[in-house]
DOFIRO-970562 format. One record per residue (C-alpha): residue number from 1; residue in three letters; x, y negated, z. Coordinates in Angstrom, 1 decimal. Layout:
<sites>
  num  residu      xx      yy      zz
  NUM     Ala       X       Y       Z
...
</sites>
This chain:
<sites>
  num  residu      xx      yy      zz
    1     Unk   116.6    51.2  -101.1
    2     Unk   115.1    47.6  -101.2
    3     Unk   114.8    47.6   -97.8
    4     Unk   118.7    48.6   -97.1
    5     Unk   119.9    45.8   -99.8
    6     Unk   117.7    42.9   -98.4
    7     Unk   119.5    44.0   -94.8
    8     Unk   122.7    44.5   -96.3
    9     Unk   122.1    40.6   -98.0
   10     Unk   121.2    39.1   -95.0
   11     Unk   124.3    39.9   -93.0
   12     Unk   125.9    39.3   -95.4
   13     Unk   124.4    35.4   -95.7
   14     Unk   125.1    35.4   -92.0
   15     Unk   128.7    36.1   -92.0
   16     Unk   129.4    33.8   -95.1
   17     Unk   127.7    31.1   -93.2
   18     Unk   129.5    31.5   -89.6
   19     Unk   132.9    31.5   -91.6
   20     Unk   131.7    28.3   -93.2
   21     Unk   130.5    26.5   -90.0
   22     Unk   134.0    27.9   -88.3
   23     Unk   136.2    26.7   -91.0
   24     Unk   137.2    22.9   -89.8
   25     Unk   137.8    25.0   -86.6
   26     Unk   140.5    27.2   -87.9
   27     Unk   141.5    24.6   -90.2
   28     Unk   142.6    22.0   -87.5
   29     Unk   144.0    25.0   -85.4
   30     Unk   146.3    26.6   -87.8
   31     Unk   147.5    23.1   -88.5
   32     Unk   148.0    22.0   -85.2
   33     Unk   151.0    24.8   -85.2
   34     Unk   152.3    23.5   -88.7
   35     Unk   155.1    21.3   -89.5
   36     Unk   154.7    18.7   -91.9
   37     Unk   156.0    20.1   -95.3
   38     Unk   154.1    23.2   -93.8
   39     Unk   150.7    21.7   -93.2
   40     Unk   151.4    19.8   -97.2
   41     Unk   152.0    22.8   -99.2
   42     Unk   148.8    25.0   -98.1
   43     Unk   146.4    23.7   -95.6
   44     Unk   144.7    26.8   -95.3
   45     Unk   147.7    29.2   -94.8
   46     Unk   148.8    30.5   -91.5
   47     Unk   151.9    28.5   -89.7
   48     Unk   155.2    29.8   -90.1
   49     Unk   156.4    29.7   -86.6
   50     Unk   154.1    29.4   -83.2
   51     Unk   155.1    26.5   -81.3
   52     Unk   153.4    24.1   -79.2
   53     Unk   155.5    21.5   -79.4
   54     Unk   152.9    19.1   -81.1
   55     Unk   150.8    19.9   -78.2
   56     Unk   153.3    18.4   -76.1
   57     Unk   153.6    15.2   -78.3
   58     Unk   150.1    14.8   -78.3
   59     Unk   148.9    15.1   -74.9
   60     Unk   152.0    12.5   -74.2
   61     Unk   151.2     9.7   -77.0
   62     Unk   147.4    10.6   -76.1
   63     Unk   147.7     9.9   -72.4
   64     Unk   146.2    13.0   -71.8
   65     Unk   145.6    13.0   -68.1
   66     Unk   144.3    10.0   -67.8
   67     Unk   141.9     9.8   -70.8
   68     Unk   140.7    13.1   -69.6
   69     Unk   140.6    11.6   -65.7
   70     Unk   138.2     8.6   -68.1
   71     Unk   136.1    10.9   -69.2
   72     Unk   135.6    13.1   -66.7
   73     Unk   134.2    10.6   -64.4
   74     Unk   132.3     9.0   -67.1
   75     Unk   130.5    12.0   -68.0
   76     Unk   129.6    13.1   -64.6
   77     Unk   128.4    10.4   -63.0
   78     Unk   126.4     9.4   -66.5
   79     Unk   124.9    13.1   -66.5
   80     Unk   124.0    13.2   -62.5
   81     Unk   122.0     9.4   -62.7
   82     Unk   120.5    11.1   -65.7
   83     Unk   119.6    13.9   -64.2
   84     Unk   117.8    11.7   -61.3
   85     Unk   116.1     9.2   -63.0
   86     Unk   115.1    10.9   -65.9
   87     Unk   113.4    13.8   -64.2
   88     Unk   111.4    10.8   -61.7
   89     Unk   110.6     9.1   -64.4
   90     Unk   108.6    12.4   -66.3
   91     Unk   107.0    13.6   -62.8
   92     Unk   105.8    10.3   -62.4
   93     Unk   104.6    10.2   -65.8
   94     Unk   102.9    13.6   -65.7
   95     Unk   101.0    13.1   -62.4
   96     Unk   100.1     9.4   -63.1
   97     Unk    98.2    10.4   -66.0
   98     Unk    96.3     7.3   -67.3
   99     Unk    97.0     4.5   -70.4
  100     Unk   100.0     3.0   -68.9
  101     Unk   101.9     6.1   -68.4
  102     Unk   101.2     7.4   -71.7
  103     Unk   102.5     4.3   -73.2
  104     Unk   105.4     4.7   -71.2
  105     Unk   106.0     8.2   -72.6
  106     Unk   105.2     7.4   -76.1
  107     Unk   108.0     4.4   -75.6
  108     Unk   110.3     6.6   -75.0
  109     Unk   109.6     9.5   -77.6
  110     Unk   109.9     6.2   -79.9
  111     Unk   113.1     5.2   -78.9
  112     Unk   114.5     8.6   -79.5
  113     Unk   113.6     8.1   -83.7
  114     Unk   115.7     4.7   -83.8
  115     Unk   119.5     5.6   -84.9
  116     Unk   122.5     4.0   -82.8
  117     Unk   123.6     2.6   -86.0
  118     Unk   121.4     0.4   -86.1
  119     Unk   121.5    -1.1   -82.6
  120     Unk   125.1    -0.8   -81.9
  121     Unk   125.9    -4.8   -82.9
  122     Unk   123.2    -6.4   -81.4
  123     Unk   123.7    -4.2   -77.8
  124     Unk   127.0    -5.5   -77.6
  125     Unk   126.1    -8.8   -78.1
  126     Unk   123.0    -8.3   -75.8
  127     Unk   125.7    -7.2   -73.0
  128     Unk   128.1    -9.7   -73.6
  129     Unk   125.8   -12.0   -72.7
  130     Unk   124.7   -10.6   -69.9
  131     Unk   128.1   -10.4   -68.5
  132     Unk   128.6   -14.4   -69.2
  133     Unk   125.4   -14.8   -67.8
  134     Unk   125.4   -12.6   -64.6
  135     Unk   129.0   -12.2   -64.3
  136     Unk   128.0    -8.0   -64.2
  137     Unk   130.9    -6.2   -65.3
  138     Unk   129.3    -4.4   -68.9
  139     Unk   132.1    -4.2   -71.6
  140     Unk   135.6    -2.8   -71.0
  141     Unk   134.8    -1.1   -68.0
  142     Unk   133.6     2.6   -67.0
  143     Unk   130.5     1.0   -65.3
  144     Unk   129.5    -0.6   -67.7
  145     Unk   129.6     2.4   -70.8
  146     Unk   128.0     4.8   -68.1
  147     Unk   125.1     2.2   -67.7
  148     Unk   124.4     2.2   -71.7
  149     Unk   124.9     6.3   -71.6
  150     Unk   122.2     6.3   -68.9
  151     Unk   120.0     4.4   -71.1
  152     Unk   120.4     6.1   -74.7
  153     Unk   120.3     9.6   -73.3
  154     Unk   117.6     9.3   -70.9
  155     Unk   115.0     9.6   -73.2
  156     Unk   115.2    13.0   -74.6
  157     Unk   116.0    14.3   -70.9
  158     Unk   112.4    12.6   -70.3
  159     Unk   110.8    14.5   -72.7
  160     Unk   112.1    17.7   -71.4
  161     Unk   111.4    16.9   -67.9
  162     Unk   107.7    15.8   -69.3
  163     Unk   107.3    19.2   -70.7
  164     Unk   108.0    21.3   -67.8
  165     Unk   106.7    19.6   -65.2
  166     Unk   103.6    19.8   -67.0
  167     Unk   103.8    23.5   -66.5
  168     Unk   104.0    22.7   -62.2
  169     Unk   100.6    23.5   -60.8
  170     Unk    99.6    20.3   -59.0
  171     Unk    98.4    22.5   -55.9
  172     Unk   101.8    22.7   -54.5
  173     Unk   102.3    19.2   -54.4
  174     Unk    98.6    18.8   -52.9
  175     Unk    99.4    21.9   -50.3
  176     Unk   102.9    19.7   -49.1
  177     Unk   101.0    16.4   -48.8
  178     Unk    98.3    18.3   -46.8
  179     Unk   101.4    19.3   -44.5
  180     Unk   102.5    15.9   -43.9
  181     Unk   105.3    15.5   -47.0
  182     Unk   105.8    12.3   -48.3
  183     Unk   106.1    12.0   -52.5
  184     Unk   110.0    12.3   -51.8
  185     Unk   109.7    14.7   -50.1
  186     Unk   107.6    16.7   -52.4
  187     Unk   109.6    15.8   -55.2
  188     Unk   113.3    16.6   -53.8
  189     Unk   111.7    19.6   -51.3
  190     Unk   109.7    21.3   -54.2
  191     Unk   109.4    20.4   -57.9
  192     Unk   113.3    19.6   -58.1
  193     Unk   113.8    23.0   -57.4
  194     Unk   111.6    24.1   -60.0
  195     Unk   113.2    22.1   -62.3
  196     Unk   116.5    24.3   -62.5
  197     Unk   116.1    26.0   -65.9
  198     Unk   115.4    22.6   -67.8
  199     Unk   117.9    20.8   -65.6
  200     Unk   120.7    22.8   -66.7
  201     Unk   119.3    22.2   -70.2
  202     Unk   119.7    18.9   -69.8
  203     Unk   123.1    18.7   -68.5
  204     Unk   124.6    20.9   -71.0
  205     Unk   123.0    18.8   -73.5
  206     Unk   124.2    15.5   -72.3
  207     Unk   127.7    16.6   -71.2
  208     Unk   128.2    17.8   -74.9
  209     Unk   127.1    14.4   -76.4
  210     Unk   128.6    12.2   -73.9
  211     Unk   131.7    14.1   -74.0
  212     Unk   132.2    14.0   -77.6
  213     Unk   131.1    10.4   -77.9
  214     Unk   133.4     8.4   -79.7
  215     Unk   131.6     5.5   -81.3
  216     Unk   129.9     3.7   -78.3
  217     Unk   133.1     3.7   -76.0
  218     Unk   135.4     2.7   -79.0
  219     Unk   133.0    -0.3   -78.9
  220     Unk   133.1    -0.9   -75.2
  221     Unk   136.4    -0.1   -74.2
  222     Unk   139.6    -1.6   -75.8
  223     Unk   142.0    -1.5   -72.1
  224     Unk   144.1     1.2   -73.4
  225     Unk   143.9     2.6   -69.5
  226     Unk   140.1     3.0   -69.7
  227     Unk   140.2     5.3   -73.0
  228     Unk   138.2     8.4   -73.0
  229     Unk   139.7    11.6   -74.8
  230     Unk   137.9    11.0   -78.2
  231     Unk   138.9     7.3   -78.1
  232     Unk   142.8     8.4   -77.4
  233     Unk   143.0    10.4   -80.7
  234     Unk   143.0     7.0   -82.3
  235     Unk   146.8     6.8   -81.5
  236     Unk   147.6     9.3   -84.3
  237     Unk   146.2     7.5   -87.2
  238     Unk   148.1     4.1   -88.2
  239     Unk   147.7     1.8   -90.9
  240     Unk   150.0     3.4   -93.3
  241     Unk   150.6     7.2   -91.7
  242     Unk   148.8     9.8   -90.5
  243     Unk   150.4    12.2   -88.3
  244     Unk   147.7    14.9   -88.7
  245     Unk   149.4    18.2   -87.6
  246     Unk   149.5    16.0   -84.0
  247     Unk   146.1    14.6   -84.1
  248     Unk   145.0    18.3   -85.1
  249     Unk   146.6    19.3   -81.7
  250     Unk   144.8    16.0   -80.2
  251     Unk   141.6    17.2   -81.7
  252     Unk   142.0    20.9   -80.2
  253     Unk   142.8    19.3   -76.9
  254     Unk   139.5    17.4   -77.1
  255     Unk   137.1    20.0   -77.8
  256     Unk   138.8    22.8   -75.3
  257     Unk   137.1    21.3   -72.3
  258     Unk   133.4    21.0   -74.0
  259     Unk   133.8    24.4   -75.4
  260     Unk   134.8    26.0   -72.1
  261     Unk   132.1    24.4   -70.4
  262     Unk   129.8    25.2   -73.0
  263     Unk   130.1    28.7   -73.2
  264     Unk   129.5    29.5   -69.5
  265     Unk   126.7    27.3   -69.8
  266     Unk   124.9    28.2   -73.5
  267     Unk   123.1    31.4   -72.3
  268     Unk   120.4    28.0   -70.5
  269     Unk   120.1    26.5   -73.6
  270     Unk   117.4    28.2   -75.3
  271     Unk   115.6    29.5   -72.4
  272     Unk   115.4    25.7   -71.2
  273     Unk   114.5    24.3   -74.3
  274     Unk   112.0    26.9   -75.0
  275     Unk   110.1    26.4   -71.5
  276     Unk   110.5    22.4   -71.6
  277     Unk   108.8    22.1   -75.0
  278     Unk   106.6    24.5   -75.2
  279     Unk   104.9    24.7   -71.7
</sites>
């Protein structure tokens, strides 16, 4: 009987706490359908009438297509030089095992503990100097945010790489160089492939966080053509109104894409994680 009640009390702990992590979801969904008296007098109640008309008002004071254009390219190509240099960077790391590299490695594990909060300021300061200096193009343009994404997000992407190539038996590399293969070779011809579980990990990962990012870009960008979807959801909240059942629709429209993505893709997640880490 004990046994029965403690299951009975755990699903039921589970359900209670998936309908409270899903509530701001059907919150802003229900109220993206709403009117404004409608979304006033009960906030959690269901609309009245299903229209997508402040769908349509969104995605045209949002710019949609082109902030979603922005942020399209700025995630990809931030994601795929990720991708590159980070996992490099960890064989290198791995194989090159001496004081330096561990250094390296521990740098990089240490930069992962230091909040963006805190850094945010002097980085743009740091880059607007650069630009004066150099004449490189680092705020207000795509090149420029992609460049800082590269660097806050390559860490953890190292120490996943780090983990799993760790797990690579070095005989295959010493097999190819007996063959004649040069390290790039060896590294695009064999551990690259190997590296498929945790590089889809790592993808996911960063597509997520890049794709959602609001603060960095909202302190890099200010042309209104280079916004990225987060950064376009501004338009709905002025200094004296908020038109919230639109920027509820805005919102829905921002987290479609990363959603869509995420659920063909969360099935590498844990199997990624799990081998990175723990091998």
């Amino acid at each position: 009987m004990m046994r029965l009640f403690k299951k009975y009390l755990k699903e039921i702990l589970l359900v209670v706490g998936a309908l409270v992590f899903l509530s701001p979801v059907y919150i802003m969904l229900v109220n993206s359908f709403k009117s404004r008296s409608e979304l006033y007098e009960n906030v959690l109640a269901l609309p009245e009438t299903l229209t997508f008309e402040h769908y349509i008002r969104a995605m045209d004071r949002m710019n949609f297509g082109l902030a979603f254009f922005n942020s399209l390219v700025i995630t990809i190509i931030s994601v795929v030089i990720i991708v590159i240099l980070s996992s490099m960077t960890a064989w290198m790391l791995v194989r090159k095992d001496n004081t330096l590299s561990r250094i390296i490695f521990m740098t990089f594990i240490a930069t992962m503990l230091i909040p963006f909060q805190t850094i945010m300021m002097p980085l743009i300061q740091f880059m607007d100097q650069i630009m004066s200096t150099t004449g490189l193009p680092m705020l207000n343009t795509r090149s420029g945010l992609i460049f800082m994404h590269v660097g806050f997000n390559a860490s953890l992407a190292v120490f996943l790489y780090h983990g799993f190539i760790k797990s690579i038996p070095v005989s295959l590399e010493e097999s190819a160089e007996i063959d004649g293969a040069n390290k790039f070779t060896v590294f695009w011809k064999i551990i690259f492939p190997i590296l498929k579980p945790i590089t889809v990990t790592v993808i996911i990962l960063n597509v997520i966080q890049i794709w959602n990012d609001y603060l960095l870009p909202s302190l890099v960008l200010t042309d209104q053509s280079l916004r990225t979807i987060p950064l376009a959801t501004f338009y709905f909240f002025g200094e004296f109104t908020i038109q919230w059942n639109q920027a509820m629709a805005g919102l829905v429209l921002t987290i479609i894409p990363v959603v869509i993505f995420y659920v063909f893709a969360q099935k590498h997640i844990i199997r990624g994680i799990g081998e990175g880490a723990v091998k």
